[in-house]
N, C-alpha and C positions, 0 to 999 in steps of 0.2 A: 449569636448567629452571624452577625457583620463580620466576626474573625475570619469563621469560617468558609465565608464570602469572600471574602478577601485572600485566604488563605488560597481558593478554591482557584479564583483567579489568578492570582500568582503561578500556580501549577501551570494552569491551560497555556498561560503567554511562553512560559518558558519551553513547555513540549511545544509549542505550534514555532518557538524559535529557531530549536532545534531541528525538529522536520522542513521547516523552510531553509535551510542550512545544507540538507542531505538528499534532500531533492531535487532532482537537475531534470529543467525541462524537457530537453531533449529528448531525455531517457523516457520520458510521461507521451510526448508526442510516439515514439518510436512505439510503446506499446499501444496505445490508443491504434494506432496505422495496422499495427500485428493482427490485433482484435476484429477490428474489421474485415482484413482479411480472412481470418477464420469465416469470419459469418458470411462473406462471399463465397467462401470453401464449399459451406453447410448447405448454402443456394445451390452450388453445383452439382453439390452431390444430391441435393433432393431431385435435381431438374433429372439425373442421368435416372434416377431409381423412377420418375414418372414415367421418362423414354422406354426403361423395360416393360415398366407395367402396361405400355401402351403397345408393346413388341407384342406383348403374350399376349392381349386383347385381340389382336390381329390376328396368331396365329392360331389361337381357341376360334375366331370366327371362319377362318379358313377351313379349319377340321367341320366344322361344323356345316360348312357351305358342303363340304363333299360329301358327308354322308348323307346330307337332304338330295344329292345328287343322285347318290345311290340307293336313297327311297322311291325315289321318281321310277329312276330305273327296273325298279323290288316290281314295283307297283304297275308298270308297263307290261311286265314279264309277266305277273300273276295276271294280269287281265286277259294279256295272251293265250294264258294256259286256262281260263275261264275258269280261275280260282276270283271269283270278287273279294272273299273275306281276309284273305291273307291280300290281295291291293288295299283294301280298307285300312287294315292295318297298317301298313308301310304306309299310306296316304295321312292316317294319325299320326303315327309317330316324325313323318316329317312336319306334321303342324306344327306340334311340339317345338320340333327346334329351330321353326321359323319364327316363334315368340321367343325361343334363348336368342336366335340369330339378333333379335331386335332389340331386346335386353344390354346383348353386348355391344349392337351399334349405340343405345343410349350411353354406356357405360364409355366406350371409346370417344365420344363427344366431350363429356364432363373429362375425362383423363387430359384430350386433348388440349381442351379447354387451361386448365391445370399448368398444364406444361406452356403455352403460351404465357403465360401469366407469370411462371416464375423466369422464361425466358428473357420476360420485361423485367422482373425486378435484377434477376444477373447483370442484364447490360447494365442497367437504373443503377444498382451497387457498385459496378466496375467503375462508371463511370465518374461517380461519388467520391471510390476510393483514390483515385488518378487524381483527381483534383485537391485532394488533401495529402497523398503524398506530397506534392509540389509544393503545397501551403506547407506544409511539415518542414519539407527542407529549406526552405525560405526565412521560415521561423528560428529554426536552429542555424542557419548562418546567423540572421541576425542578433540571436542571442548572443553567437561566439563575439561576433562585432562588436556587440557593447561590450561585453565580459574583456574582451583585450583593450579597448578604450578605456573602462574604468581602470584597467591596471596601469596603463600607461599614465591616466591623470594621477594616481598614488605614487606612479614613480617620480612623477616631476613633482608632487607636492613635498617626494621626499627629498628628490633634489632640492628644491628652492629650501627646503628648511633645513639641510645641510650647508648650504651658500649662507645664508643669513647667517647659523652658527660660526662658520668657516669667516665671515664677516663680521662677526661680532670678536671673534679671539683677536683678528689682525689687530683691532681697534684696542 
């Protein structure tokens, strides 16, 4: 079993060799940064799809205010005309939709509600991602920094062990 332990490890060091080889950070920060922007995206688009739902809330409340309007009215006229049961009626039936009317004022509250919230989280997100952009490109200069300084230290290691060689022949 210790072979195959052994064996097993030998595998993992040499793939984690190779993928630390072919993985360039940059590329890892640039997707990470991508990523989040999507999910800022998914924010935005949620927030715009709450804005409608909160549009049509309004505008079902609206319809709704006018024809309680026009019950009132229903129900003035029949009284007028010394019909009471057909006002009764229009008098009902605007009840009716003075508990829809209030329905959808609770329901516009809770929407509203909603749409503030992911308001805060859009800014809360934008502002998240802004700061990690610039940590981002900070990071990948700095990378590139080292990455040209180690090659520079390789080229002069190769230089000086060229000199030496080149010093050694003369002698």
């Amino acid at each position: 079993m210790s072979v195959m332990k052994r064996l097993s490890g030998i595998v993992q060091a040499k793939a984690n060799k190779a993928l630390d080889k072919a993985e360039n950070p940059a590329d890892m920060l640039d997707l990470s940064y991508e990523k989040q922007a999507e999910n800022l995206q998914k924010v935005r688009r949620a927030l715009a799809d709450v804005a409608t739902a909160k549009k049509r809330l309004e505008l079902q409340a609206t319809e709704l205010q006018a024809q309680a309007t026009k019950l009132q009215d229903q129900a003035k006229q029949a009284l007028g005309q010394g019909q009471e049961d057909l006002a009764r009626q229009a008098l009902t039936r605007r009840a009716g939709l003075a508990d829809q009317l209030a329905d959808l004022g609770t329901q516009h509250a809770q929407v509203e509600a909603q749409q503030q919230q992911l308001e805060t989280t859009a800014t809360r997100l934008s502002t998240q991602i802004e700061a990690f952009r610039t940590k981002k490109e900070t990071l990948k200069a700095t990378y590139t920094a080292s990455k040209a300084q180690a090659s520079i230290g390789e080229a002069v290691s190769g230089i000086s062990e060229s000199m030496t060689d080149a010093g050694m022949t003369l002698d």
